[in-house]
N, C-alpha and C positions, 0 to 999 in steps of 0.2 A: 669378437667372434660372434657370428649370428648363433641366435640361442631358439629351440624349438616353441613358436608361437602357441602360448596355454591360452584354455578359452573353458570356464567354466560353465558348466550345462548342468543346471541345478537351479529345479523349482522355485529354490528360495536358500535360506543359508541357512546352513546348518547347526545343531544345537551343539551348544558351549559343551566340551565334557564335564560332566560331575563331578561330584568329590565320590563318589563310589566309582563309576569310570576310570580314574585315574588312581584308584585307589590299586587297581586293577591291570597286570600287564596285557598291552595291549596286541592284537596279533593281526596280521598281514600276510596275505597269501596270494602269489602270483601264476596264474595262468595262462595262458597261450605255446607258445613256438619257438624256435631257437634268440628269435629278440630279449626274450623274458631270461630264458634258460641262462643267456650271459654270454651266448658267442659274440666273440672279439674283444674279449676283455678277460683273458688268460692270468689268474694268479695263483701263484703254485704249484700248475698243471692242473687246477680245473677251472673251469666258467664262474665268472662271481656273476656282473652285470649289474644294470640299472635297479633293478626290483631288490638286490641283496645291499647295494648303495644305500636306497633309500630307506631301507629299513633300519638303517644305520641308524637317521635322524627321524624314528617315529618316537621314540619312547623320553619319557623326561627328563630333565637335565638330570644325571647320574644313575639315571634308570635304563629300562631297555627295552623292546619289544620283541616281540616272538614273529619269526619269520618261517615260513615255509614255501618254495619253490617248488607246484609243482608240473610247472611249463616242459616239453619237451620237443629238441630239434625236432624237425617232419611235421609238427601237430598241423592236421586240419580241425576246421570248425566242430566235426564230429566229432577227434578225440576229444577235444577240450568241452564238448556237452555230455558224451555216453563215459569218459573215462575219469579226468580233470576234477569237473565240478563235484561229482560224488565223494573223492576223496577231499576238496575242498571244505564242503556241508558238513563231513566228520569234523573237521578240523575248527569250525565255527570263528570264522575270522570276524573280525571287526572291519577290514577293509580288505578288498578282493581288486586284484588286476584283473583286465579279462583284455587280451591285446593278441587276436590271428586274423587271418586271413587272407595273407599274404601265398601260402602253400598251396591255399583254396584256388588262387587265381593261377596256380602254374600245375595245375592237372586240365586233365581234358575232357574231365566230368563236371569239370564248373558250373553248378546251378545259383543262381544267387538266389533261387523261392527257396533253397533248401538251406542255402548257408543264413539264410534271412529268421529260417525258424529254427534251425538250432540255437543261433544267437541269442536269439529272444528268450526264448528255454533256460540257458545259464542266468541271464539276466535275469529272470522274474525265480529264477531257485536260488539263486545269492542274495537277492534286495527283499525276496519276502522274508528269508532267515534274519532280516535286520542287519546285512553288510553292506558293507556303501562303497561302490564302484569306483574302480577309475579306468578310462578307457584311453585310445589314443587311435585316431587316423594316421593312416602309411603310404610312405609315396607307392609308385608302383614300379617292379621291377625292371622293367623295361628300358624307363630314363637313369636307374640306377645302373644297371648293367649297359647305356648308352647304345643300345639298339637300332640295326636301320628302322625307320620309321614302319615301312611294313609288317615286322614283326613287335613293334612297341604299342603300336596303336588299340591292339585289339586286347593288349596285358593293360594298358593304360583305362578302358574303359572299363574291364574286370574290377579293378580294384577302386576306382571312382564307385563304381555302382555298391561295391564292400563299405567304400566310407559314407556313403549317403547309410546306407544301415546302420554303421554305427553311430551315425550322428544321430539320426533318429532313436536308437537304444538312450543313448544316449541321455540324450532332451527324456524322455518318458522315464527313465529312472533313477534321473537328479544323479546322476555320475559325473566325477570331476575327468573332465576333457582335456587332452593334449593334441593340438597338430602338431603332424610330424612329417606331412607332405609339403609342406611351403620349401615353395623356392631355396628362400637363404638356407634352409637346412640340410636341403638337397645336395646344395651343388657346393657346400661346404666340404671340403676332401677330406680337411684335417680333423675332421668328427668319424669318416669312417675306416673299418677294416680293409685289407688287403683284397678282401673278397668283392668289396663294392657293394654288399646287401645288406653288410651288419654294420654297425658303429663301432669303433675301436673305443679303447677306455674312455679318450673324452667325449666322445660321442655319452656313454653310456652315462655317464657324470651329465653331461648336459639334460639327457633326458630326466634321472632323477633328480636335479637340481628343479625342473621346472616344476614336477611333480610337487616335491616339496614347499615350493613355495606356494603353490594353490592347496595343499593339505594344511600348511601354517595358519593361512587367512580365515580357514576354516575353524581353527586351533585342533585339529587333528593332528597336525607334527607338532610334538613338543619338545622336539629335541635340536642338536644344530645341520643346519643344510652341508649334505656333502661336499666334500670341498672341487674346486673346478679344475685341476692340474692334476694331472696323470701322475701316478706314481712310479709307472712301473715303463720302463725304457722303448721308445717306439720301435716296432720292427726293422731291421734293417732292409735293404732294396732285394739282397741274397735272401730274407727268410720268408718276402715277399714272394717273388717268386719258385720257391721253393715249397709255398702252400699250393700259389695257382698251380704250379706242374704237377702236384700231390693229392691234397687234398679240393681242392679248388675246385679240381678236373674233374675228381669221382663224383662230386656234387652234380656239378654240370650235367655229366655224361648222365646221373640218375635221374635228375629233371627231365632231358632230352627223350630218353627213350620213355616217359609215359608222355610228354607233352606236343612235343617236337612233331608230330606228323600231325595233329590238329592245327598249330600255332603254323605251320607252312602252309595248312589249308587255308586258316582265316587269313595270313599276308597273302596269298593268290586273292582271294576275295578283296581285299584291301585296294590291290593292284588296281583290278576288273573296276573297281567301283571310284577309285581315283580318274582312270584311262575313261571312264563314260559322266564323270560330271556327278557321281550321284553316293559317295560319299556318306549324306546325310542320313541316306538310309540305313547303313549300318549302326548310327549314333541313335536314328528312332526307335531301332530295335531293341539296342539294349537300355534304353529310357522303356519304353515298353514292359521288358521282363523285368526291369527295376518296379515301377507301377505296382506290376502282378505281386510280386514278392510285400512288398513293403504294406498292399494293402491284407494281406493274409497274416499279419500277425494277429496276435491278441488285443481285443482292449484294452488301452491304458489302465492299470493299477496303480492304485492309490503308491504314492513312494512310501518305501519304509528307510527309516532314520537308524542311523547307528544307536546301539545301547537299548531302541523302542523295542 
């Protein structure tokens, strides 16, 4: 099974933990959107997910760590700086998720200089309290939901210009990094949910399996890697389509009516600039407000280290 390509983005490696460290349970707190939350991965009747996975295998053989979740479906970039992060800084983690953006690219207020400095914002108010990050790039919705090409292209460039940010976050605050856009992971079916946007359990297994093993190397997981085989029975074709006729739909239809009349405007644009050769100018453009954004962050700050 293709497994989500990890790529460590970190100045340097990280300190061994101590014997006070470990003396100590250790706490994890995940942030972002309904990825984190745990949609598509149903036990009990609520959302576990990847981030409750892998806090499974942080803590020491027969110990444990502290887990709080506190990602919420809908989240844009702003909830997770003006709401998220504050009650995260309470919470004082030792390692912080920070994984949105996706939401960001399906409104029709998309700015990426704005999703560009709140990011940076969580980032440098987690990594200065001495939490060490883990982030991850996303495909974009577009190819996920397999869209005509006029209505993908301009969600495909949104979200490219989201992951150049976060690579960049990234790189400047030594965050362990996951892709999660590649190819094989994409077009892997049997990793996602019914819905086509989430992961089903072993999706969500694959992600924090990856996780975990770039936390090990580090020796921040010291416990055992989630295991890879779904426990819990796959959907059947009936409860499949019984979400898309249900739940599926009201998603949809909630995206649609904020986004839907801009996203028709950019595929006419799309058309216009296919039909005359010129294309490229819509790709300069948003390389352009990429540019703008990205040089408007902060100076690099020195990284801070778990436990410093």
């Amino acid at each position: 099974m293709p497994q989500p390509r990890a790529v460590a983005r970190a100045a340097g490696p990280a300190p061994a933990p101590t014997a006070a460290s470990c003396a100590r349970v250790l706490r994890f707190a995940s942030l972002g959107d309904s990825l984190t939350e745990g949609v598509g991965d149903r036990v009990d009747g609520s959302w576990r997910g990847w981030a409750a996975l892998l806090a499974q295998g942080l803590g020491a053989a027969g110990g444990h760590a502290e887990f709080r979740n506190f990602a919420v479906s809908g989240a844009l970039s702003r909830d997770v700086h003006e709401t998220q992060t504050p009650a995260a800084l309470a919470y004082s983690p030792d390692l912080a998720s920070v994984i949105v953006g996706v939401n960001d690219t399906l409104r029709h207020g998309f700015d990426i200089h704005d999703l560009a400095v709140r990011l940076d914002g969580v980032c440098a108010a987690l990594s200065g309290s001495g939490t060490r990050l883990l982030t991850a790039c996303l495909p974009d919705p577009g190819a996920m939901l397999a869209l005509p090409a006029p209505l993908a292209r301009p969600l495909a460039r949104r979200q490219r210009a989201v992951n150049a940010v976060v690579h960049v976050l990234s790189e400047r605050y030594g965050a362990v990094h996951l892709h999660l856009a590649d190819a094989s992971w994409v077009e892997d079916r049997s990793l996602w949910s019914a819905d086509r946007l989430h992961p089903g359990e072993r999706g969500h297994r694959a992600i924090a399996r990856r996780f975990h093993e770039l936390l090990t190397a580090r020796g921040l997981a010291l416990g055992a890697a989630p295991g890879s085989e779904p426990e819990q029975p796959a959907p059947s074709r009936t409860a499949k389509a019984v979400w898309l006729a249900t739940a599926g739909t009201g998603w949809v239809a909630r995206r649609c009516t904020d986004l839907l009349p801009q996203l028709l405007a950019l595929a006419g644009a799309e058309v216009r600039h296919w039909a005359g050769g010129t294309s490229s100018r819509l790709d300069h453009l948003a390389e352009n407000a990429l540019r703008s954004a990205l040089a408007s962050l902060s100076p690099a700050p020195p990284l801070a280290r778990m436990g410093e």
